[in-house]
N, CA, C and O atoms as a Tinker XYZ file with bonds, in Angstrom:
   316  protein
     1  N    115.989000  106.633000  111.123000    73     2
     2  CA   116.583000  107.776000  110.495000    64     1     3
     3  C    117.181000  107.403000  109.135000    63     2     4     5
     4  O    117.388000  108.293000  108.310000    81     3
     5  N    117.445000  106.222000  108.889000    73     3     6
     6  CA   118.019000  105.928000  107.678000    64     5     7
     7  C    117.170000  105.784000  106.300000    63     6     8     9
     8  O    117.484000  106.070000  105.144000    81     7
     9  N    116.288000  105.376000  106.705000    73     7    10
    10  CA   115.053000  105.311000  105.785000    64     9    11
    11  C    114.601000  106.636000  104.959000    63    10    12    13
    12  O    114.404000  106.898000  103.772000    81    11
    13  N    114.531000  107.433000  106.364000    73    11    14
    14  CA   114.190000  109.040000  106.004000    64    13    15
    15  C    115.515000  109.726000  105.665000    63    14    16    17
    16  O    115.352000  110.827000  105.138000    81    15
    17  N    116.724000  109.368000  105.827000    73    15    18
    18  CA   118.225000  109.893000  104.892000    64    17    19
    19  C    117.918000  109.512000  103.651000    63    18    20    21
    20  O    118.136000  110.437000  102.868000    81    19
    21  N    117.408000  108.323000  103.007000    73    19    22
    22  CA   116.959000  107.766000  101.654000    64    21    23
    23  C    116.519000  108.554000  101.089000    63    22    24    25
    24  O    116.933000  108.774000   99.951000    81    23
    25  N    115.187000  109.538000  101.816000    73    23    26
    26  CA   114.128000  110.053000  101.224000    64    25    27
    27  C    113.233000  109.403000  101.296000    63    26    28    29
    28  O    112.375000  109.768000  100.492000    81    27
    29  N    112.895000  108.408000  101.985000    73    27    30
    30  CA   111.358000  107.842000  101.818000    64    29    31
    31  C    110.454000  108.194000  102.968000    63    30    32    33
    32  O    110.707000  108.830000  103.991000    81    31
    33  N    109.718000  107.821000  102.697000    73    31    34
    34  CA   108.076000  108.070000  103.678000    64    33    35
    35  C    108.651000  107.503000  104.514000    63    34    36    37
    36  O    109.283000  106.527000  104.110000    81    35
    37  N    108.731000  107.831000  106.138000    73    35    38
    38  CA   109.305000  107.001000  107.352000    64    37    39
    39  C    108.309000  107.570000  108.261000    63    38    40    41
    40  O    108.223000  108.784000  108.451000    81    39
    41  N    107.112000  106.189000  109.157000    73    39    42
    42  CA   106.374000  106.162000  109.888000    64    41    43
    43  C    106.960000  105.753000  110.920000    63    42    44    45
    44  O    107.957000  105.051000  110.756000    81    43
    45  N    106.650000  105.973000  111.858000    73    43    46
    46  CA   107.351000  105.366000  113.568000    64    45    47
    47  C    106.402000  105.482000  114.576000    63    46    48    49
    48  O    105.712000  106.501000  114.532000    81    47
    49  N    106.144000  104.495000  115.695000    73    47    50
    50  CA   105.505000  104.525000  116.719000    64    49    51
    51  C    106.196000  103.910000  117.702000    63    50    52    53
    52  O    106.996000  102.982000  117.582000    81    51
    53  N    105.748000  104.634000  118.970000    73    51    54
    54  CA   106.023000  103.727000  120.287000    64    53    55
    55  C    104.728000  104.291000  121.224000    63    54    56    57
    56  O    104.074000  105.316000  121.033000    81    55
    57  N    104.606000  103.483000  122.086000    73    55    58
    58  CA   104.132000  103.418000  123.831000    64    57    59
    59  C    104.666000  105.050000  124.335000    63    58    60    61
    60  O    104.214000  105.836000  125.167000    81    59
    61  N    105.537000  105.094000  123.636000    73    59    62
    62  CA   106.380000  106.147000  124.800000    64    61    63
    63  C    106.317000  107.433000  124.198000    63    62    64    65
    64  O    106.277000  107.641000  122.986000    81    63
    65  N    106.311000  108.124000  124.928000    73    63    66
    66  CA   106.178000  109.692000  124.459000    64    65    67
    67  C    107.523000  110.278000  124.730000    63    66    68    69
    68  O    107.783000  111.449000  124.455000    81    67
    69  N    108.202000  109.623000  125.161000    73    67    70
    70  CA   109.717000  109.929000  125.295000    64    69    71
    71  C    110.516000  109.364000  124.736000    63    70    72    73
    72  O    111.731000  109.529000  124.841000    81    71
    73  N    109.807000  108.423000  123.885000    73    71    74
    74  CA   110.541000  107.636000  122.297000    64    73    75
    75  C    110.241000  108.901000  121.614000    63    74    76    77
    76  O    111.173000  109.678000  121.408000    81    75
    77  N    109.409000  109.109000  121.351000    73    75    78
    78  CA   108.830000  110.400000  120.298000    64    77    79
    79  C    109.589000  111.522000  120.259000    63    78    80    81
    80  O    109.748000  112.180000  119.231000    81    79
    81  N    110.196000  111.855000  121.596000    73    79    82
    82  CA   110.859000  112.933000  121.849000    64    81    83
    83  C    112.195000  112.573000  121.341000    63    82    84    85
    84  O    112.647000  113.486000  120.650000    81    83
    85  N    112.830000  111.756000  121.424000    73    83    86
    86  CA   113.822000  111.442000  121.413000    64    85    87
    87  C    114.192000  110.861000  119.664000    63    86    88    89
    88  O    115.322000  110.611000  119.244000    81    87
    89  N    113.453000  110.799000  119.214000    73    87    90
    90  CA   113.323000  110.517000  117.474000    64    89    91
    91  C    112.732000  111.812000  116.643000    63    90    92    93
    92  O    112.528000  111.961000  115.438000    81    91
    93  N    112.616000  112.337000  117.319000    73    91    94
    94  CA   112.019000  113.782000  116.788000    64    93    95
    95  C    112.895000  114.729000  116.623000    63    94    96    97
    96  O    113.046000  115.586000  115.752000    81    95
    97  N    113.630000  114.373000  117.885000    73    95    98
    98  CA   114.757000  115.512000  118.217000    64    97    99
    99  C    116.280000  114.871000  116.888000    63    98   100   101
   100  O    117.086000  115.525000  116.226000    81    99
   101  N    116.037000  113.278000  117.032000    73    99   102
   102  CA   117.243000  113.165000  116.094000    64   101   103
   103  C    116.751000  113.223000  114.046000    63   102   104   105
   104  O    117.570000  113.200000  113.127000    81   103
   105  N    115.721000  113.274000  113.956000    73   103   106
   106  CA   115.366000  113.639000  113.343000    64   105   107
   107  C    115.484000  115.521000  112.777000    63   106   108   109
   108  O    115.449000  116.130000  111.708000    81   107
   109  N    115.531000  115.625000  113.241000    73   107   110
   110  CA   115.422000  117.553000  113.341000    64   109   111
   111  C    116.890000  117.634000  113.046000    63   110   112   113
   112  O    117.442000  118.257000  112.139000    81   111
   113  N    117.503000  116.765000  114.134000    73   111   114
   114  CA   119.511000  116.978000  114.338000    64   113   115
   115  C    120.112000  116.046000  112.802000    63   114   116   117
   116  O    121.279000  116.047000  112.411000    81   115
   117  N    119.184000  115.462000  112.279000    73   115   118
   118  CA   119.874000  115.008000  110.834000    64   117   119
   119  C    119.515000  115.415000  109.668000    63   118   120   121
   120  O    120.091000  115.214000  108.599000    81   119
   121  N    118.457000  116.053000  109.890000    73   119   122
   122  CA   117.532000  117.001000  109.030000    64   121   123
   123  C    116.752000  116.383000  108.020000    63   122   124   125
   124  O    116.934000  116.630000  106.828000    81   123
   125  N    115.833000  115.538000  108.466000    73   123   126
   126  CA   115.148000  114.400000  108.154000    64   125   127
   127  C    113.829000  114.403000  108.565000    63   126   128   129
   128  O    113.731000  114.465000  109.790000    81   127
   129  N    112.493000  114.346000  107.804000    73   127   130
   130  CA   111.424000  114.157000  108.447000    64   129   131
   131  C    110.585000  112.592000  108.536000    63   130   132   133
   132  O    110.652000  111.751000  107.640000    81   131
   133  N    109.814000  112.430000  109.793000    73   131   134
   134  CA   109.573000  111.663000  110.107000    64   133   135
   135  C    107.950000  111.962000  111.178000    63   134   136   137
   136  O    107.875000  112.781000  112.094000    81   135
   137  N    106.980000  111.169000  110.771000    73   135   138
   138  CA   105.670000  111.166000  111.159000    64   137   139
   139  C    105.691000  109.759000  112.382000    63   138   140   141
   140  O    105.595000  108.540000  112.239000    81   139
   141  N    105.842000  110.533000  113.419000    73   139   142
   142  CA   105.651000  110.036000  114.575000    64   141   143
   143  C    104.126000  109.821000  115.633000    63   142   144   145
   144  O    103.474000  110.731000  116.144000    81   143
   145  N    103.895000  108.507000  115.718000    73   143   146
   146  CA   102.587000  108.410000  116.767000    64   145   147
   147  C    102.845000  107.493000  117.669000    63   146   148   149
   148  O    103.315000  106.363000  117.535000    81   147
   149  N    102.315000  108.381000  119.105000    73   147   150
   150  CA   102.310000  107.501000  119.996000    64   149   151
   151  C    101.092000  106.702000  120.552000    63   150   152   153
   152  O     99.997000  107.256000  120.649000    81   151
   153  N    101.300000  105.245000  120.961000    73   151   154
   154  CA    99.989000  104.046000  120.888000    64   153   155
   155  C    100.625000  103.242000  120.601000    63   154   156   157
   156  O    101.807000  103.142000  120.271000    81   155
   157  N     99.247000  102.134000  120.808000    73   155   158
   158  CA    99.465000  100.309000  120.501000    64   157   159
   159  C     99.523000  100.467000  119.131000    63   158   160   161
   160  O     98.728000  101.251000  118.611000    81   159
   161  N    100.376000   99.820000  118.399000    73   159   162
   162  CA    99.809000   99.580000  116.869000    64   161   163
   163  C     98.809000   99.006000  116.266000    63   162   164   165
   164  O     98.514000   99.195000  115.086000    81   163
   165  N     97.973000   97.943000  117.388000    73   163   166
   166  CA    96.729000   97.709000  116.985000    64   165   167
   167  C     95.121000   98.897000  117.182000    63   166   168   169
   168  O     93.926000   98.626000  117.073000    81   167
   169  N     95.891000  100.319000  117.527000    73   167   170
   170  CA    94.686000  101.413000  117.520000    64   169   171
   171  C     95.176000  102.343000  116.979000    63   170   172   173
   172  O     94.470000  103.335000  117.166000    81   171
   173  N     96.342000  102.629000  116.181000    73   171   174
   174  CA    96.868000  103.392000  115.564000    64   173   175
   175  C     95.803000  104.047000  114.046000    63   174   176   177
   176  O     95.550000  105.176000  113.627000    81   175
   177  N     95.400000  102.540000  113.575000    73   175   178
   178  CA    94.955000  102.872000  112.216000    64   177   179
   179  C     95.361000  102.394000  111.053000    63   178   180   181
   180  O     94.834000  102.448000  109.942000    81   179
   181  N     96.644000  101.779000  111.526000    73   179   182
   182  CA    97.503000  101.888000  110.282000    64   181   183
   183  C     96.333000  100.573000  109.109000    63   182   184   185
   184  O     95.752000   99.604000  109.597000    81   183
   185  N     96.291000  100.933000  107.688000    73   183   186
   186  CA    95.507000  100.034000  107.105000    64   185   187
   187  C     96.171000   99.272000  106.133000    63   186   188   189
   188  O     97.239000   99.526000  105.577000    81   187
   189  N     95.109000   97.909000  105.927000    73   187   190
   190  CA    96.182000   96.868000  104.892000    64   189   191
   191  C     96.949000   97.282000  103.503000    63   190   192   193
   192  O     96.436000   97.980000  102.627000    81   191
   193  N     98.227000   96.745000  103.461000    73   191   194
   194  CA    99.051000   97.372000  102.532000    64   193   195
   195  C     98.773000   98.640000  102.771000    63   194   196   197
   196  O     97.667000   99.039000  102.406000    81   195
   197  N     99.475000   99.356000  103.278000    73   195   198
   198  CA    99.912000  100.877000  103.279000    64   197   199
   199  C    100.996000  101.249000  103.314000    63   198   200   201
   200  O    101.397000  102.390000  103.545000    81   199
   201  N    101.693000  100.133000  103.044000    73   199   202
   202  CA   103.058000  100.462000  103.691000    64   201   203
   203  C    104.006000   99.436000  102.444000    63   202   204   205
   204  O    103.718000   98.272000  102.163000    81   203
   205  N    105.154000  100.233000  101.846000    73   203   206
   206  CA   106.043000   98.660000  101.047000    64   205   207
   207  C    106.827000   98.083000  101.991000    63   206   208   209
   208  O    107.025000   96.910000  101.671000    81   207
   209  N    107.291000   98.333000  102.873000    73   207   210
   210  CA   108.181000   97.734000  103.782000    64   209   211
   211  C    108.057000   98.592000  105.116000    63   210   212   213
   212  O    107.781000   99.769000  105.350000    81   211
   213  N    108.426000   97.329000  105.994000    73   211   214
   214  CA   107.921000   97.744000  107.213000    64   213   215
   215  C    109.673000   97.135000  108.192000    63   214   216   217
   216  O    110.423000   96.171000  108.036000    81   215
   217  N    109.660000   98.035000  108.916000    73   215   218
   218  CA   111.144000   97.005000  109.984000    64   217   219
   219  C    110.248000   97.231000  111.143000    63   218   220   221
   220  O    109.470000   98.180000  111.236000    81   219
   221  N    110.431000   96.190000  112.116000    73   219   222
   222  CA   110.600000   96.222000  113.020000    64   221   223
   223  C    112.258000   96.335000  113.985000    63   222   224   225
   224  O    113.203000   95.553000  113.874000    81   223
   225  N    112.199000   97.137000  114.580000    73   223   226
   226  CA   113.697000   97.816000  114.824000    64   225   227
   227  C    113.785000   97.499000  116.791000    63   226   228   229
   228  O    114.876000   96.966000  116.992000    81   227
   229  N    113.097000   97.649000  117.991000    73   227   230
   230  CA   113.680000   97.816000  119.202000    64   229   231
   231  C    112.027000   97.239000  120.104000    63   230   232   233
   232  O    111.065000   97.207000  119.337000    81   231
   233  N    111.858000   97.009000  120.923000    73   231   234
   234  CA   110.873000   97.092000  121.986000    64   233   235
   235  C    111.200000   96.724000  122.978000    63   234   236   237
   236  O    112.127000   95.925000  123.115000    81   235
   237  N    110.441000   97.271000  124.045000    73   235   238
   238  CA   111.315000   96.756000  125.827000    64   237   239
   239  C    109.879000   96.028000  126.159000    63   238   240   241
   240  O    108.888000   96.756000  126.102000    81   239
   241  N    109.698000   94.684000  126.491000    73   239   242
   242  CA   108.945000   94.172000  127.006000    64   241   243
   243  C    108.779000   94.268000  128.855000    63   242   244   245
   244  O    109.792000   94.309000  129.554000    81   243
   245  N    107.781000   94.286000  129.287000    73   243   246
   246  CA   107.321000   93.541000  130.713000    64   245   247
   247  C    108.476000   92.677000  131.019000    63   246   248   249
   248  O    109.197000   92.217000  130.133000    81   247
   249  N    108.657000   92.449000  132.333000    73   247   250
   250  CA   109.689000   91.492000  132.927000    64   249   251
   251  C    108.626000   90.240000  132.510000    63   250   252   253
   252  O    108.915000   89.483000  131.583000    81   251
   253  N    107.686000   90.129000  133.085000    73   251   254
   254  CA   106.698000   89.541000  133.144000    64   253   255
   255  C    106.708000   88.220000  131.623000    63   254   256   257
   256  O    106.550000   86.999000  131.607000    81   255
   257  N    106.941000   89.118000  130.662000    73   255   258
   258  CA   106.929000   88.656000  129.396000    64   257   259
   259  C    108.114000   87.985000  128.959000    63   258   260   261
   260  O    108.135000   87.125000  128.078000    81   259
   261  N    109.400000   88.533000  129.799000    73   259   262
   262  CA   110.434000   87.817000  128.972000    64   261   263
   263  C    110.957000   86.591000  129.325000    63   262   264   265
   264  O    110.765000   86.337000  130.514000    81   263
   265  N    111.601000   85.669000  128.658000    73   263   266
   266  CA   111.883000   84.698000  128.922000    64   265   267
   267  C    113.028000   84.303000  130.126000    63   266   268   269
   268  O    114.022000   84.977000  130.398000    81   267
   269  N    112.640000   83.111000  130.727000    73   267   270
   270  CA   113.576000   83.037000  132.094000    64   269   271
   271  C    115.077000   83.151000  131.969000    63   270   272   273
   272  O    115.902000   83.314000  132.868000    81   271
   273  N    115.231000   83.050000  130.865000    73   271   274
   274  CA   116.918000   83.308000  130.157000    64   273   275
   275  C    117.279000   84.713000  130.335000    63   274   276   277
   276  O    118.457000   85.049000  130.460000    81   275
   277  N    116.156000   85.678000  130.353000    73   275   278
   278  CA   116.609000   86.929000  130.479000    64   277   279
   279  C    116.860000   87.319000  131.769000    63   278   280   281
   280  O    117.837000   87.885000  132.259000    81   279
   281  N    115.810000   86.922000  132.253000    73   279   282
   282  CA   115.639000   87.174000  133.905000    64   281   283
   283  C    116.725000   86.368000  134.736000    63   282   284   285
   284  O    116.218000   85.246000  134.750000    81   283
   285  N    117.842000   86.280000  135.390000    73   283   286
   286  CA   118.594000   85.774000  135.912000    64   285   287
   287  C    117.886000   85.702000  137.456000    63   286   288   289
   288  O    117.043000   86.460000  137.936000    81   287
   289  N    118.488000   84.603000  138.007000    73   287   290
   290  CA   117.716000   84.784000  139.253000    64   289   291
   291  C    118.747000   85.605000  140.380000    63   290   292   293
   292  O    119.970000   85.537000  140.249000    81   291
   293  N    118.358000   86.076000  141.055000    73   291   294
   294  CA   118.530000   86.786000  142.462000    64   293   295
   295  C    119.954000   86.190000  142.466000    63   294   296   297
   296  O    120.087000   85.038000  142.055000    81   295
   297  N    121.056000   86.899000  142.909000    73   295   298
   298  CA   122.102000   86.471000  143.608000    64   297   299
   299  C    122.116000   85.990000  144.946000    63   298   300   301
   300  O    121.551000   86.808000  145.671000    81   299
   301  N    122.732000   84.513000  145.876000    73   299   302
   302  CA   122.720000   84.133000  147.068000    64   301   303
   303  C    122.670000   85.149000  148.155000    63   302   304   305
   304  O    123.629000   85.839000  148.500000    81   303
   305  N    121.386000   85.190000  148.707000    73   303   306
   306  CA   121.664000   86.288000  149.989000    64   305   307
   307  C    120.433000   87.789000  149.780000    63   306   308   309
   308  O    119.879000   88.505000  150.615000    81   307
   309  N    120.398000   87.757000  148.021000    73   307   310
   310  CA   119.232000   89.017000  148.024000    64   309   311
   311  C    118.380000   88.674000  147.886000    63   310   312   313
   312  O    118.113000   87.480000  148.025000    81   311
   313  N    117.321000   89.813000  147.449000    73   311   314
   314  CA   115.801000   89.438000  147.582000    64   313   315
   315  C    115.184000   88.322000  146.616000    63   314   316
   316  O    113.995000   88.016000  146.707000    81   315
C-alpha cells in the first residue's frame, strides 16, 4: 500500500485468493490502486526488466520447507 500512497505502479501476487481479497479490500479502504494476480510467479508472465524495483514483502512456507529452528519439537507426552 505504500508504494501505491507514492503514486506508483504497484503489482502484487500471491497463491492465495484470500491474499487478494484482503489487499484489495485495503487498497479500496486507502484509496489506492493496485493490480493484483493470483499464481506462482514463475507462470504469471511477469517479463525481464519490467519492473524498477521490486520488494519482496511476506510468504508462509510448507512446514515441510522450514527450517528445524522453526519447527520446535513436540512437547514431552504429545504427539
Amino acid at each position: 500500500m505504500y508504494a501505491a500512497s507514492l503514486d506508483w505502479q504497484t503489482d502484487a501476487f500471491d497463491l492465495s485468493h484470500a491474499g487478494q481479497t484482503k489487499a484489495l479490500g485495503l487498497a479500496q479502504k486507502n484509496r489506492v490502486e493496485i493490480n493484483y494476480q493470483v499464481g506462482n510467479f514463475a507462470d504469471l508472465g511477469y517479463k525481464i526488466n519490467e519492473f524498477d524495483a521490486m520488494a519482496f514483502i511476506y510468504a508462509h512456507f510448507p512446514a515441510a520447507l522450514k527450517s528445524p529452528s522453526n519447527n520446535p519439537p513436540a512437547e514431552a507426552g504429545g504427539n
